[in-house]
KOLSEMAR-302279 format. One record per residue (C-alpha): residue in one letter; chain; x negated, y, z negated. Coordinates in nm, 3 decimals, decimal comma. Layout:
# KOLSEMAR-302279
<type->a | mol->A | px->X | py->Y | pz->Z>;
...
***
This chain:
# KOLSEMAR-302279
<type->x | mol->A | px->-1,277 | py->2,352 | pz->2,019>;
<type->x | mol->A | px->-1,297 | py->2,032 | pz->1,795>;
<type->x | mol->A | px->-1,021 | py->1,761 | pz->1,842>;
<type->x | mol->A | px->-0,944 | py->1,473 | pz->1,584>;
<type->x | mol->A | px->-0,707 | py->1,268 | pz->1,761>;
<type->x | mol->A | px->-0,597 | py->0,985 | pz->1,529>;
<type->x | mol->A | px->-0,488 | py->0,650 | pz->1,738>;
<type->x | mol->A | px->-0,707 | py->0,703 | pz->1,988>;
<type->x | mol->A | px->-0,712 | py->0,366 | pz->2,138>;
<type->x | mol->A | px->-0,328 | py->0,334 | pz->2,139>;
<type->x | mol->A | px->-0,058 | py->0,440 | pz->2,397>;
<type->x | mol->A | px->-0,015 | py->0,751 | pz->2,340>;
<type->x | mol->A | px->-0,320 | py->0,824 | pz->2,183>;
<type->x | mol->A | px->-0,543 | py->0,717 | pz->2,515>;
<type->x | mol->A | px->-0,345 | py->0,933 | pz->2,702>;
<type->x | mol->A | px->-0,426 | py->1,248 | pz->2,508>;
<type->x | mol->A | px->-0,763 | py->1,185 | pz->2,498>;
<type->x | mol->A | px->-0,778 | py->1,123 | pz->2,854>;
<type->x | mol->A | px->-0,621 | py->1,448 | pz->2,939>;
<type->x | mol->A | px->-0,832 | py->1,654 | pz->2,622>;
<type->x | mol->A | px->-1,151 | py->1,489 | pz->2,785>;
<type->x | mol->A | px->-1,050 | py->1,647 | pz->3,136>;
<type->x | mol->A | px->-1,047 | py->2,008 | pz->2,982>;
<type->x | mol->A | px->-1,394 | py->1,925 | pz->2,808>;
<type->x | mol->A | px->-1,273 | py->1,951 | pz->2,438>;
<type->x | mol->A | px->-1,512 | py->1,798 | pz->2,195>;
<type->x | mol->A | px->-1,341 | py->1,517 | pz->2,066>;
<type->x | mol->A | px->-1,341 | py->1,310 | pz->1,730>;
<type->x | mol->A | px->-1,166 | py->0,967 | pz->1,759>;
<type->x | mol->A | px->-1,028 | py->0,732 | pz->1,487>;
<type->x | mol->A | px->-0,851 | py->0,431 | pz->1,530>;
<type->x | mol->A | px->-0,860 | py->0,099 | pz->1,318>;
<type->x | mol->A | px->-0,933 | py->-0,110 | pz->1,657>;
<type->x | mol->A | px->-1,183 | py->-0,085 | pz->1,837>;
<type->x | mol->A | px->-1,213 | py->0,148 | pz->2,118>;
<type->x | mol->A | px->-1,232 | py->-0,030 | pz->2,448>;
<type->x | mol->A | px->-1,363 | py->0,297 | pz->2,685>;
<type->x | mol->A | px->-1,612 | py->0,528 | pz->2,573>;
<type->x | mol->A | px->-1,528 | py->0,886 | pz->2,682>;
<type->x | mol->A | px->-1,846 | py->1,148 | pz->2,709>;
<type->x | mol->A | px->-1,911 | py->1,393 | pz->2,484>;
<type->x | mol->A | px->-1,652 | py->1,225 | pz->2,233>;
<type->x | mol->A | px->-1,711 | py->1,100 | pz->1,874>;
<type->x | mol->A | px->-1,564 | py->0,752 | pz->1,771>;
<type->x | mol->A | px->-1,497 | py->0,661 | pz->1,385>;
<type->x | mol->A | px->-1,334 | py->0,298 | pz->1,348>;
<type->x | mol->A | px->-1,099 | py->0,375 | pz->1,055>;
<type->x | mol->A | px->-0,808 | py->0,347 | pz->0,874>;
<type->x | mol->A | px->-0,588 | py->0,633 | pz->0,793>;
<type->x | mol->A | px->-0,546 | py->0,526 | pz->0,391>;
<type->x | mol->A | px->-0,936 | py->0,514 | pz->0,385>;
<type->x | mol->A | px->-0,903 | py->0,913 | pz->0,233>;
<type->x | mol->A | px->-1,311 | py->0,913 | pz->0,165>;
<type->x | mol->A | px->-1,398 | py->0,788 | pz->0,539>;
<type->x | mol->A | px->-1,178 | py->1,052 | pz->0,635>;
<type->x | mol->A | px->-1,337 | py->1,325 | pz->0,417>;
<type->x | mol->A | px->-1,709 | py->1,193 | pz->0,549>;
<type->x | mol->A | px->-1,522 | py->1,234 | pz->0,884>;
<type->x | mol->A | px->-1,426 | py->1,641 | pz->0,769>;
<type->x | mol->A | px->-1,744 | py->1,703 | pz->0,617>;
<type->x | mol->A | px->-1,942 | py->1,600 | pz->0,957>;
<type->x | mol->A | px->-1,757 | py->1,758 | pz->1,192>;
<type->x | mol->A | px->-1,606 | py->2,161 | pz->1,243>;
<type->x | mol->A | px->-1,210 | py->1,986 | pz->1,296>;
<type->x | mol->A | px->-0,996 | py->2,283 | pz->1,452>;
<type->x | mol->A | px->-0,702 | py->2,059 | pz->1,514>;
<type->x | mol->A | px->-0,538 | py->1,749 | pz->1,421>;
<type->x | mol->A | px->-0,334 | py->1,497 | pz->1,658>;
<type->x | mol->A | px->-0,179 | py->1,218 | pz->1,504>;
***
């Protein structure tokens, strides 16, 4: 199962992909910063949110299941 977690190097967002990464989801990070820790297996876009044809390069690449934000 695909993952786009959206503010993946904040708080909240680190968290989640720590514990998605420990059940071996594929995951697809974006974040405007820059992520500090790379996590196997995992895709990482920097990105804003507003930047709508980023994020529809970022759809058309990947299979996205689910959305966290």
């Amino acid at each position: 199962m695909n993952i786009l977690v959206t503010g993946a190097s904040g708080y909240i967002g680190s968290h989640m992909v720590h514990l998605l990464a420990k059940d071996h989801f594929k995951l697809i990070l974006v974040d405007g910063c820059v992520l500090q820790k790379k996590i196997n297996g995992s895709v990482f876009y920097q990105c804003n949110l507003r930047d709508t044809n980023r994020l529809r390069e970022i759809f058309a690449t990947h299979h996205i299941d689910i959305v966290l934000h």
